[in-house]
C-alpha positions in Angstrom: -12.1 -7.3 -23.3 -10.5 -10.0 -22.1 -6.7 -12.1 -22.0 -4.6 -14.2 -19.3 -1.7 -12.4 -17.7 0.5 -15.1 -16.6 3.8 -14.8 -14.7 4.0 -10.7 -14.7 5.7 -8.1 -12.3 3.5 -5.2 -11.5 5.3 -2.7 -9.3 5.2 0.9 -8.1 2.2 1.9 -10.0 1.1 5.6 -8.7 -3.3 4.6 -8.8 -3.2 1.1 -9.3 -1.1 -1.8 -10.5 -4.1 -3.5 -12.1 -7.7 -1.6 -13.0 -10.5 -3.1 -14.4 -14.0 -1.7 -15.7 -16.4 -1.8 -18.4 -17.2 -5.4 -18.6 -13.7 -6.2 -18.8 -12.8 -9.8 -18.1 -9.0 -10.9 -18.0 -7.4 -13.6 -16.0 -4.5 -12.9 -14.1 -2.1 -15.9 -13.0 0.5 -16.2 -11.1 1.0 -12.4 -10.8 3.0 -10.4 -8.7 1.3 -6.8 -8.2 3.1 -4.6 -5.4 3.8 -1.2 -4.0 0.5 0.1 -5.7 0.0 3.9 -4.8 -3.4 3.6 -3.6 -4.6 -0.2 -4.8 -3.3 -3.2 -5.8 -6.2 -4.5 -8.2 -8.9 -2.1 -8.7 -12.1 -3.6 -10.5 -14.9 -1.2 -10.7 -17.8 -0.1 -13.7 -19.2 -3.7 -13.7 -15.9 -4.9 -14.5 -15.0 -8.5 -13.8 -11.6 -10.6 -12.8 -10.3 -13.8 -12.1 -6.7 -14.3 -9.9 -5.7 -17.1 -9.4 -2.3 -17.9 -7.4 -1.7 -13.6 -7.4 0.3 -12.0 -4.8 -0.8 -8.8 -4.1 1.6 -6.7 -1.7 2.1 -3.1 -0.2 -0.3 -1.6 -1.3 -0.9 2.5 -0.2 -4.8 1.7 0.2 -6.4 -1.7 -0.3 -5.2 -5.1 -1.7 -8.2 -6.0 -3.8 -11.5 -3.1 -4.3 -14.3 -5.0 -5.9 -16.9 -1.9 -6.8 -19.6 -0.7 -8.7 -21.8 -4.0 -9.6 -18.5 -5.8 -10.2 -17.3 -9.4 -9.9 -14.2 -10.7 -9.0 -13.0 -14.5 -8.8 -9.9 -15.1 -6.0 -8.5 -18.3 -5.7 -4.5 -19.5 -3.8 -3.9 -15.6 -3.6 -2.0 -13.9 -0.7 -2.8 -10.1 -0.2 -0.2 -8.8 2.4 1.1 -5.4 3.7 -2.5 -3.0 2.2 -2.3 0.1 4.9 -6.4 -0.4 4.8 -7.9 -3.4 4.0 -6.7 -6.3 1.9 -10.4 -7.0 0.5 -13.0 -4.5 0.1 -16.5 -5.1 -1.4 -18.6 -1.8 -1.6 -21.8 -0.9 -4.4 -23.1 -4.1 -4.9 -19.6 -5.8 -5.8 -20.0 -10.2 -5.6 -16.7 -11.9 -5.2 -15.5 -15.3 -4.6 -12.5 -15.8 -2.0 -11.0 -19.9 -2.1 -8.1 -20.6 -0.4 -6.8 -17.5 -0.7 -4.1 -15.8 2.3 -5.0 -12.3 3.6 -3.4 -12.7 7.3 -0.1 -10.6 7.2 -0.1 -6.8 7.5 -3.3 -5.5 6.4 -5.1 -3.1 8.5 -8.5 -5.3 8.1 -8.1 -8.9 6.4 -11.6 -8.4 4.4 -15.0 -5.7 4.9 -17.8 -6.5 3.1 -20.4 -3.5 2.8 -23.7 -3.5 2.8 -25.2 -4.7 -0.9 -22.7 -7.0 -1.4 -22.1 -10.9 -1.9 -18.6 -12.6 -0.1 -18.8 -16.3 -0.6 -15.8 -18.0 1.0 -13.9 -20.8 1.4 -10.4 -22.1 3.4 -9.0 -18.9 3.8 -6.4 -17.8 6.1 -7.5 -14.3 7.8 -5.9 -13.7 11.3 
């Protein structure tokens, strides 16, 4: 289905703070998703997401997984602190990065695998 989630705490989640599949379609704004068990946004199953202005920290695996012929729109996020990556497109996952902040504390700022679609703009990444 879809919603906005605007202005909402999302902490210490064993999986993952936010999970998305089955052609689900919410909007999250102005989020603050942290301390994730394994991932801080998780959008798999042809699932589909827009953050805009999110803060996505601490996270035991990755910041943001984009999987499984899913779509994901990122705009003014940060993504800080993931052990692995803070991005990670894999199975022919297409998302959006604009002006979004990945540059503090993840092992690997983005990885794109083969299959998949990155189109970015005025992003901070070192």
């Amino acid at each position: 289905g879809t919603g906005i989630f605007q202005g909402n705490t999302v902490e210490r989640n064993a999986v993952h703070g936010v999970a998305v599949r089955d052609a689900g379609n919410p909007r999250l704004l102005n989020n603050l998703i942290g301390k994730s068990g394994q991932n801080g946004v998780f959008i798999y199953a042809k699932g589909r997401a827009t953050l805009d202005k999110c803060q996505v920290s601490g996270s035991g695996r990755c910041g943001v997984v984009v999987t499984e012929d899913s779509t994901a729109d990122l705009s003014g996020c940060k993504i800080s602190g993931s052990k692995l990556e803070g991005l990670w497109l894999s199975d022919r996952a297409s998302v959006t990065l604009v002006d979004c902040d990945l540059s503090k504390g993840n092992t690997k700022a983005v990885r794109v695998d083969e299959g998949c679609k990155l189109e970015e703009k005025g992003n901070k990444m070192l």
